[in-house]
C-alpha positions, -999 to +999 in steps of 0.1 A: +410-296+468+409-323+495+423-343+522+425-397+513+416-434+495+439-457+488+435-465+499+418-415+514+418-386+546+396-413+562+424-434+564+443-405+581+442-416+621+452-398+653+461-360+649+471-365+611+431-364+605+428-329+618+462-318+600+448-340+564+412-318+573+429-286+579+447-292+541+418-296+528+404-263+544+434-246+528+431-263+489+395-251+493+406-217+500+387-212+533+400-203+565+395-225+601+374-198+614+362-173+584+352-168+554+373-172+523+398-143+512+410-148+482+408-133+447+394-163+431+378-200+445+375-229+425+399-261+428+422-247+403+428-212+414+440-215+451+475-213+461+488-211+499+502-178+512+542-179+518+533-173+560+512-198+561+538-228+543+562-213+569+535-218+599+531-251+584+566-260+580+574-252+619+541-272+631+560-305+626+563-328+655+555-360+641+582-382+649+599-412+630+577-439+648+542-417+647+544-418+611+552-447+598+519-457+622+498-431+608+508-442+572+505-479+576+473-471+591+460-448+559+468-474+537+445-506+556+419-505+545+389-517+523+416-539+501+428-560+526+393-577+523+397-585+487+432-600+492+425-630+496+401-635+470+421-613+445+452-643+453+426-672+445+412-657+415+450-647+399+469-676+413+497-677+440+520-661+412+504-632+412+517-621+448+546-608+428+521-581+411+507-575+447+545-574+464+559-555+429+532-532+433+541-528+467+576-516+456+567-491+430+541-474+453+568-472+479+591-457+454+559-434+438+558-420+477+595-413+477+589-395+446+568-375+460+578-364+491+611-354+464+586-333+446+580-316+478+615-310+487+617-291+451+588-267+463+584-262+503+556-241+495+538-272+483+516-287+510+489-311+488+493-332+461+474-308+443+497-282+448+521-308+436+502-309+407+497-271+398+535-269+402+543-291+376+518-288+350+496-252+363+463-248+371+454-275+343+474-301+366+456-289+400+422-296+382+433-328+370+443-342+407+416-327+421+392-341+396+404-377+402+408-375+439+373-365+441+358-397+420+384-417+440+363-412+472+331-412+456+336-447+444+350-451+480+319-440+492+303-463+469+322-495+479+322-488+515+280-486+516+282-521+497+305-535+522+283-526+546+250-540+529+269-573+524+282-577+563+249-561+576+224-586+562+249-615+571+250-606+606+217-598+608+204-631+590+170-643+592+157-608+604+129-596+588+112-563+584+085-548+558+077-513+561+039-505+545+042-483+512+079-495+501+072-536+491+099-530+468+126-530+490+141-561+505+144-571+543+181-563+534+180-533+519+158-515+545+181-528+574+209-508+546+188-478+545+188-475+584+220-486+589+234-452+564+206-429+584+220-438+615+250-425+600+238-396+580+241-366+612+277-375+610+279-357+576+267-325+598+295-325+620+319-295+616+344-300+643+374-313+639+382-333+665+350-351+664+351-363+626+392-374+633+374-392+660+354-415+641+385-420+615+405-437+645+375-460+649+375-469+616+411-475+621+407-497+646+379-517+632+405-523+602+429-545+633+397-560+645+394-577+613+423-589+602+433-602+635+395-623+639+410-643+603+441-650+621+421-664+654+398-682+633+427-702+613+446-706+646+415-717+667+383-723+645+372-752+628+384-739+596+416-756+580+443-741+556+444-772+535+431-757+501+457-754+468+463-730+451+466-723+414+496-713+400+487-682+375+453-676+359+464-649+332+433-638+320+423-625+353+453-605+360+442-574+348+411-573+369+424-583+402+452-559+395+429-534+403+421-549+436+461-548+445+469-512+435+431-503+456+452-519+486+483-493+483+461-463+477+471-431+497+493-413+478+474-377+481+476-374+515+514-386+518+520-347+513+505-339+551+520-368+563+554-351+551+548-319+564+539-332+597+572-349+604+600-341+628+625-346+600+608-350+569+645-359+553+635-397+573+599-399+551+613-422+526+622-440+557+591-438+569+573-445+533+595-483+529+590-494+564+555-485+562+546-501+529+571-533+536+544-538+566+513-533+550+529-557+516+532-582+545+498-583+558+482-585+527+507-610+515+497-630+545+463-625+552+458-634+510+475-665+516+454-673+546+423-667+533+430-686+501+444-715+519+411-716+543+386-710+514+395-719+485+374-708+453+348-708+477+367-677+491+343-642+490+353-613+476+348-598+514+373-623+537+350-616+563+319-632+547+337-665+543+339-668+580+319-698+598+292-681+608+285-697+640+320-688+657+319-658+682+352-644+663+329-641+627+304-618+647+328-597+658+348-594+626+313-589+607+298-557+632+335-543+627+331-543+592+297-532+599+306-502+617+337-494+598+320-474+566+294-459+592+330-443+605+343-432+573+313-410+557+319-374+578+360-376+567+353-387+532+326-362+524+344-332+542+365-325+510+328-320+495+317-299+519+343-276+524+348-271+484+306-263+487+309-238+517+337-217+495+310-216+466+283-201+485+276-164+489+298-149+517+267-131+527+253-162+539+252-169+579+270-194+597+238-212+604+227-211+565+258-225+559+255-255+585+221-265+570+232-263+533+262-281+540+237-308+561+215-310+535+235-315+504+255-344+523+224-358+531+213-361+493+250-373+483+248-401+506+213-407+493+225-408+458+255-433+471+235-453+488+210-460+455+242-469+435+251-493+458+221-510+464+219-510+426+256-521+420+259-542+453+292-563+436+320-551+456+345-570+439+340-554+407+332-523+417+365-521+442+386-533+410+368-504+388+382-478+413+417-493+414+422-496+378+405-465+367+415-440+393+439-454+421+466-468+398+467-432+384+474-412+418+496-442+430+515-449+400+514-425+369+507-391+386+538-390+410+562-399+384+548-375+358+551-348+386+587-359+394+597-360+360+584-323+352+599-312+383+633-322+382+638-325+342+670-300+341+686-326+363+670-357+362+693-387+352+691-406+321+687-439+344+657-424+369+641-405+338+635-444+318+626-455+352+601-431+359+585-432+320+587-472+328+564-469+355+540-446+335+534-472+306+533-496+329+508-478+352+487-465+320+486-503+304+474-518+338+449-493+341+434-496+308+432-532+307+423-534+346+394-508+336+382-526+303+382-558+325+367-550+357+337-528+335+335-556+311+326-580+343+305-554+364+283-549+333+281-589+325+273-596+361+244-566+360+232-580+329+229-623+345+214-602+372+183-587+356+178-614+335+169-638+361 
């Protein structure tokens, strides 16, 4: 299976990255240091021996504080860019879809860590899964997990296209055989080789090293849109409009992208002190992050306008020192995430070759398959560079399910001997509501991607 979003492992700072990577090593039925020795690999197949939940259980020392800045951490990320535009484009009213989604994804984690409590065995959400509805359920998670941080992937390479040529404005470079490719996506194409050995890495340490960077990258930006309303040129004089209904169910997307996380909450659980304190953890946590992007959305609104970008950061004055600095951090924050986000990948690819294969062998075929994925990920994005829509896709088709639908389904399979009559229409509440949101977020969102794709070639 794999290690998070939401929104994935690469959100996963400090020593919880090692911990979410180590998961991952176990879903994938491979050991830290050998060669796989179960009866049967695949996603769907691999359950944790009863030692090795009880090894777990006791290697806990993450206390109260740690956590809740390890989760509120996980969960910055790429949506706090699109806050503020998501706020312009639905209207001030529709905070209370961003703060109500805040609520029910803070509930959704309590949910889960309940689901744990059920099963101590349990150490993934895909374990959460198998428990509830077998090996069917495992492949299900695991299926959506993995597109969720492919179209991560995807939406962190635009974001770096879009802050790369900005920053880099004016340069221009032709290469002889390619007059194809524009000044700006060469300088993309270098920018994700620069990165590409990172996806060879195999340690650790080193790859939970890069996360924290990206971590703090994530800080560096938000606080250069506060410096710039507080001392830039820019003023927060811009209304704005109440509700605009029809866009709801496409910027809906770009809220529930923001709370994404939810599959690797289980390591985050298992890692505590006193997991009994992680709904604790889970509300303070959440309550934070609902307050940052409740701010910053407001901020960036107020400053911008409808001018506002779908990236905050590109509606920066680009003159001011603060927008460099905000632009390279965005710059260098998907060059951080691509060795944590493609080690689920990698480790599920290692388990499926040959144990006859060398250590070596295995390096270069791990190396060289990573190198094609990003490739491949890099193509779509300079094909499909709208972030906004594509950020909005992954919300609504995959995030609102591991957020929203798939915890409550688990809880409700889980505990249905005892479950209330109260908690048991809560929890089918939150999986229409969930499923209707993520139909009509997905039929939106594609609807405007493919309009947008078509004005593009036609001009």
């Amino acid at each position: 299976m794999l290690g998070k979003s939401r929104k994935s492992v690469a959100k996963l700072p400090f020593h919880e990255s090692n911990l979410a990577l180590k998961q991952v090593k176990r879903d994938a039925c491979i050991e830290e240091n050998g060669v796989c020795k179960c009866d049967n690999g695949g996603i769907e197949g691999m359950v944790m021996t009863e030692d090795a939940a009880d090894q777990q259980a006791r290697s806990g020392n993450s206390s109260f504080l740690h956590a809740v800045l390890n989760m509120s951490g996980m969960l910055i990320g790429l949506g706090q860019l699109s806050t503020p535009y998501a706020l312009e484009n639905g209207g001030w009213g529709s905070v209370f879809l961003l703060v109500g989604l805040g609520f029910i994804c803070t509930y959704t984690s309590h949910v889960l860590g309940k689901c744990l409590d059920k099963n101590p065995k349990s150490e993934s959400f895909a374990d959460i899964g198998e428990n509830a509805f077998g090996r069917k359920g495992r492949v299900l998670t695991a299926t959506f997990i993995y597109i969720e941080i492919f179209m991560a992937l995807v939406s962190y390479t635009i974001s770096l296209h879009d802050n790369l040529i900005t920053v880099l404005s004016g340069t221009q470079i032709k290469l002889p055989g390619v007059p194809n490719l524009h000044t700006s996506q060469l300088i993309t194409v270098v920018a994700v080789l620069i990165a590409l050995p990172s996806l060879w890495l195999r340690d650790l340490s080193s790859i939970s090293f890069l996360s924290s960077g990206g971590i703090l990258m994530s800080l560096v930006i938000f606080m250069s849109v506060v410096c710039t309303a507080a001392f830039g040129s820019v003023e927060a004089n811009h209304s704005i409009p109440f509700l605009h209904v029809k866009n709801i169910p496409a910027i809906s997307g770009l809220y529930i992208y923001s709370y994404a996380g939810h599959f690797v909450f289980p390591n985050l659980y298992k890692a505590m002190k006193d997991p009994s304190k992680f709904t604790k953890v889970s509300i303070v946590s959440f309550a934070a992050c609902t307050l940052l992007y409740t701010a910053l959305a407001f901020l960036g609104a107020k400053m911008f306008g409808p001018e506002v970008n779908p990236q905050i950061t590109l509606s920066l004055p680009r003159h001011h020192f603060i927008t460099k600095i905000a632009l390279w951090a965005t710059v260098l924050t998907p060059m951080t995430k691509y060795a944590l986000e493609f080690a689920p990948f990698a480790i599920q690819l290692e388990n499926n070759l040959p144990d006859s294969l060398s250590s070596r062998m295995r390096l270069i075929i791990r190396g060289f398959v990573g190198s094609i994925l990003l490739l491949v990920i890099l193509s779509l994005a300079l094909s499909v560079p709208y972030f906004e829509h594509v950020l909005s896709l992954t919300g609504s088709l995959v995030s609102v399910c591991i957020c929203m639908t798939f915890p409550s389904a688990f809880y409700i399979k889980l505990s249905w001997p005892h479950i209330s009559k109260p908690v048991l229409i809560l929890n089918l509440s939150l999986i229409a509501f969930g499923s209707i949101l993520g139909v009509l977020g997905t039929i939106s969102s594609a609807k405007m991607l493919i309009k947008t794709l078509l004005r593009a070639q036609s001009t």
